[in-house]
N, C-alpha and C positions, 0 to 999 in steps of 0.2 A: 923395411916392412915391419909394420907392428904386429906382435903375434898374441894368442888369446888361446888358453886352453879353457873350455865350455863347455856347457852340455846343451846337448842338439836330442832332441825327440824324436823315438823310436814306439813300435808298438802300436796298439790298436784304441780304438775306444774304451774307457774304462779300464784298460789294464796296461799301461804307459811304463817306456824302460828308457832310459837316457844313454846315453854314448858320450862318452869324456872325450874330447876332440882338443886337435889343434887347430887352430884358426887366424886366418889372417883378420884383424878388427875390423875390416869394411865388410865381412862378408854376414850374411843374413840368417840368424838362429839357424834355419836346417838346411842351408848353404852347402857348397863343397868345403871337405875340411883339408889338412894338409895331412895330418895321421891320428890314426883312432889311437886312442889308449887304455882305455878300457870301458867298463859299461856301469851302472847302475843301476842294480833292481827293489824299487824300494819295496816289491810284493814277495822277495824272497826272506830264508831265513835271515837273523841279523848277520851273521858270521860269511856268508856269501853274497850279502847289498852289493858291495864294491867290489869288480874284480879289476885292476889298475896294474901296467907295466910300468912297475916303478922304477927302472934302469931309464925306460925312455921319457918318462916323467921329467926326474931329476937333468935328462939330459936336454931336455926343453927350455926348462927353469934355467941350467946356467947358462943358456945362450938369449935372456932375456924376454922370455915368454911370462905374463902374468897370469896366472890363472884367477878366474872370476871369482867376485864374492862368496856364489852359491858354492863352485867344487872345494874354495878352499875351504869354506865351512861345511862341507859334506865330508871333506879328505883329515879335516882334524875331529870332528864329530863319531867318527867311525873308526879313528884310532889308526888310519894306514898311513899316516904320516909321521903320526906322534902331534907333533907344533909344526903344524902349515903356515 
């Protein structure tokens, strides 16, 4: 199974929050995921945008999970990675 950590849309109109998921690649933007990781709010302060469990992160990644364009340039953007 190919796996995908993504972000799936949360929130309302106008004031939108994303969810950093795990995903199987067949499965549809705001599909079932297999485990949340954390969230994204781009209308909070900068220092609290990304809240990310980065043990389960990392433990995703070394069982060959790719994370998307967008998280990993969110996840190196914002500094919680270092180099994503």
């Amino acid at each position: 199974m190919a796996v995908a950590i993504r972000l799936t849309r949360m929130g309302r109109k106008n004031l939108v929050k994303w969810r950093i998921a795990v995903y199987d690649r067949r499965t549809r933007r705001d599909g079932r995921y297999l485990e949340n990781l954390g969230t994204y709010n781009p209308h909070a302060k900068p220092e609290e945008k990304v809240a990310l469990d980065l043990a389960r992160y990392k433990h995703w990644v070394g069982h060959g999970a790719l994370p998307s364009e967008a998280v990993a340039r969110l996840l190196k953007h914002t500094g919680v990675l270092g180099t994503a």
